[in-house]
MARBA-3410 file (N, C-alpha, C, O; in Angstrom, 1 decimal):
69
0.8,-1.2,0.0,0.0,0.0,0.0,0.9,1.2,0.0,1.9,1.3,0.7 ~ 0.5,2.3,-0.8,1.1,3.5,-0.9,1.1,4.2,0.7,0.5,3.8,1.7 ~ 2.0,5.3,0.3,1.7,6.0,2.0,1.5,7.6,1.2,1.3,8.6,1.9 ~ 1.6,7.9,-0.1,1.4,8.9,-0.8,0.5,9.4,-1.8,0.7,9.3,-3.1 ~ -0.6,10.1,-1.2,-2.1,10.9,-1.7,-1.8,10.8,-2.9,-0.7,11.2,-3.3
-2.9,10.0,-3.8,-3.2,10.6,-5.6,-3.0,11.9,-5.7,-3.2,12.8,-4.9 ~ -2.6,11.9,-6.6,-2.2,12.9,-7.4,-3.7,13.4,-8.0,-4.1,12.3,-8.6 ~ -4.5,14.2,-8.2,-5.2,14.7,-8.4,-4.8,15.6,-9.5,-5.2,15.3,-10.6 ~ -4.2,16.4,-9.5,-3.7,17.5,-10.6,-2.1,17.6,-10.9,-1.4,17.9,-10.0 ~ -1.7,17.4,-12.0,0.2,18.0,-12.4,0.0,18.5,-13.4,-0.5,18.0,-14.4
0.6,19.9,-13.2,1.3,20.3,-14.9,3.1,19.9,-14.3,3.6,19.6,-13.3 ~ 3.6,20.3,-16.0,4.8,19.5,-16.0,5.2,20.4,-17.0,5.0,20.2,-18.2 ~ 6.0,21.6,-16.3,6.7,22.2,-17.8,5.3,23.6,-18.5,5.3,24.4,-19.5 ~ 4.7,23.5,-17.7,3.7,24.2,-18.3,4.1,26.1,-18.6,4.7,26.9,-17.9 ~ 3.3,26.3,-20.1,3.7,27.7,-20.3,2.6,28.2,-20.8,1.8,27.4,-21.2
2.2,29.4,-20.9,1.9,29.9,-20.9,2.3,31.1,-22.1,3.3,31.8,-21.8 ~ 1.5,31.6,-23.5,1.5,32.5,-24.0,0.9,33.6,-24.5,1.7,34.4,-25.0 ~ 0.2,33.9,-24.6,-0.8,34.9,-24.9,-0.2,36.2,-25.9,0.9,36.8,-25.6 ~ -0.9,36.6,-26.9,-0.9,38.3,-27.7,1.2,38.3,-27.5,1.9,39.3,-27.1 ~ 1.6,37.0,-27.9,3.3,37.4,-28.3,3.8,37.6,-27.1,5.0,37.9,-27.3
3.6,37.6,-26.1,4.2,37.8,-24.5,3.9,36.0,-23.7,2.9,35.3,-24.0 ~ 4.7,35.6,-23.0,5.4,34.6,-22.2,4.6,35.4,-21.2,4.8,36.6,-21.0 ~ 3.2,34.4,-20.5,2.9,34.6,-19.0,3.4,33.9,-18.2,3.8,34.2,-17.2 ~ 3.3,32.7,-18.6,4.2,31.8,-17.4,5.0,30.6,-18.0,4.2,29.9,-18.6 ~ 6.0,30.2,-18.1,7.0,29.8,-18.3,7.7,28.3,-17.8,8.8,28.7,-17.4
7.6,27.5,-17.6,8.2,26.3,-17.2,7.5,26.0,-15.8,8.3,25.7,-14.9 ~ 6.5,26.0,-15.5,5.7,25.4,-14.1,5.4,24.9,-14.2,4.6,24.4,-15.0 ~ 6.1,24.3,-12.8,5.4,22.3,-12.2,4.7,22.4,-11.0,5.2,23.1,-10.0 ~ 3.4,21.6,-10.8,3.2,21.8,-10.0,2.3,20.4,-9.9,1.6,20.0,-10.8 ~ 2.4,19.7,-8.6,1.4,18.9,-8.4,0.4,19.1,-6.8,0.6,19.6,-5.7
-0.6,18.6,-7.4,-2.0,18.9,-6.2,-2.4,17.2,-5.7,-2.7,16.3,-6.5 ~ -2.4,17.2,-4.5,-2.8,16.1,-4.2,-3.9,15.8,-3.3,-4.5,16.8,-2.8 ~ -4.4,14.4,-2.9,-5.4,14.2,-2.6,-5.3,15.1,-1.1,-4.1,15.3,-0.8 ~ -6.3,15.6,-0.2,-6.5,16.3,0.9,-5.1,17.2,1.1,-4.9,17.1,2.3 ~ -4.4,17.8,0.6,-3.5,18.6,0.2,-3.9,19.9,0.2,-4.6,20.0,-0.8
-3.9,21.3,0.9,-4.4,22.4,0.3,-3.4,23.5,0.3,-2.7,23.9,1.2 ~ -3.4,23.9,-1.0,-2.2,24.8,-1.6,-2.5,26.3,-1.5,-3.7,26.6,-1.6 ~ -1.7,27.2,-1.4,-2.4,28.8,-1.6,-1.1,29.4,-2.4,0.1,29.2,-2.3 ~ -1.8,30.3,-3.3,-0.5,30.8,-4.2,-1.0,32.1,-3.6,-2.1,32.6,-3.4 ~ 0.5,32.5,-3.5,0.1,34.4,-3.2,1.4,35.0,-4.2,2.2,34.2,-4.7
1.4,36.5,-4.4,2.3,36.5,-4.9,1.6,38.4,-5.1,0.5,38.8,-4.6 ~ 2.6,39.2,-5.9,2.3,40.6,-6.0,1.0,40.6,-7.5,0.9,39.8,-8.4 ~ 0.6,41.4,-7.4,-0.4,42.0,-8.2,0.5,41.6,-9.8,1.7,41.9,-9.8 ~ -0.1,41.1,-11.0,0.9,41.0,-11.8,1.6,40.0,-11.8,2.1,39.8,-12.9 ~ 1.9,38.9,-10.9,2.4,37.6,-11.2,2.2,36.8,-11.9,3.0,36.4,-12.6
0.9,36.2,-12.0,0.4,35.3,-12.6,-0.6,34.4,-11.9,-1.0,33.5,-12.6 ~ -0.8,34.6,-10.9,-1.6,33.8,-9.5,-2.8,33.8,-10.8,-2.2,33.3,-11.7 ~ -3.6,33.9,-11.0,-4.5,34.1,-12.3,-4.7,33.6,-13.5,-5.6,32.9,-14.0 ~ -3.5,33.9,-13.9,-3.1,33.1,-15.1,-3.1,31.5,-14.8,-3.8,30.6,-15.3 ~ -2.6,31.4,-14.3,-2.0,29.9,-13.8,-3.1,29.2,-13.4,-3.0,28.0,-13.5
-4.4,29.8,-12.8,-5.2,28.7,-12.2,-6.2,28.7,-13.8,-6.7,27.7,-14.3 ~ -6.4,29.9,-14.4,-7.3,29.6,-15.7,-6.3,28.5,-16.6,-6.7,28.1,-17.7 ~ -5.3,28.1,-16.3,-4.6,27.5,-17.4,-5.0,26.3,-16.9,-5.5,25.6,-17.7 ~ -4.7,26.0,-15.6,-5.1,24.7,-14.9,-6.6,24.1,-15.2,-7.1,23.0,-15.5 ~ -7.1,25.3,-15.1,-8.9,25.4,-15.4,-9.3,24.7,-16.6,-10.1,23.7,-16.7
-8.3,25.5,-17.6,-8.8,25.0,-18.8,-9.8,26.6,-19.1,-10.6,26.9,-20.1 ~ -9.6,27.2,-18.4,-11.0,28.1,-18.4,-11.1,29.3,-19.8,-12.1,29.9,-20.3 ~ -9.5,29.1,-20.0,-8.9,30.2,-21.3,-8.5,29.4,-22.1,-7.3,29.2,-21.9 ~ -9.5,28.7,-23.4,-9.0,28.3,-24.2,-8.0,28.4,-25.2,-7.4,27.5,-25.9 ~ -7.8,29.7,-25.2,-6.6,30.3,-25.7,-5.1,30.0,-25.4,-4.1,29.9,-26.2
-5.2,29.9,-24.2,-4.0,29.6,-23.5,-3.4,28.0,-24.0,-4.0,27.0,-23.8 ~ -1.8,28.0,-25.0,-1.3,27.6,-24.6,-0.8,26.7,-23.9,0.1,27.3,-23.4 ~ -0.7,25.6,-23.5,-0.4,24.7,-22.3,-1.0,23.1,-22.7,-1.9,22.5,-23.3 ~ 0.7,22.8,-21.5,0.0,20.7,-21.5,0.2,20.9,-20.3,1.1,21.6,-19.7 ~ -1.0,20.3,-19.8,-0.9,19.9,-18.4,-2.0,18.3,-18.1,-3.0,18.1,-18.7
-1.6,17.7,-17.5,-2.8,16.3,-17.0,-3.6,16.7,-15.7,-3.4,17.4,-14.7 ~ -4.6,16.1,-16.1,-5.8,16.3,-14.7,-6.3,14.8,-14.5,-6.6,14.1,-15.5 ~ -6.4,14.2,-13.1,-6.8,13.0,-12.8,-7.9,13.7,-11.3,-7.7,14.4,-10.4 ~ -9.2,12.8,-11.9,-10.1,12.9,-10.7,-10.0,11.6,-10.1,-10.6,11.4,-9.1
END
């Protein structure tokens, strides 16, 4: 038996481009089962960016990432 929560969500490398500008660039991140993450960061980072990419929410965007429910 595992002793380490499914993985629920990983990007791997993930980028982000939009209108000829690089929003986010090489991010890895994995989410796991009962795991709770908080991104903070300044106004302008990308805290935003990064969860619509995860979303899927901005079709536009760019990006491989896997999603497992």
């Amino acid at each position: 038996m595992s002793t380490t929560p499914d993985i629920l969500l990983a990007a791997n490398g993930l980028s982000v481009n939009a209108a000829g500008r690089t929003l986010l660039e090489n991010v890895n991140v994995q989410l796991h089962a009962g795991e709770v993450l908080g991104i903070v960061g300044p106004n302008g980072a990308g805290k935003s960016t990064l969860l619509k990419a995860l979303s899927g929410a901005h079709a536009s965007y760019a990006c491989v990432w896997r999603r497992r429910y």
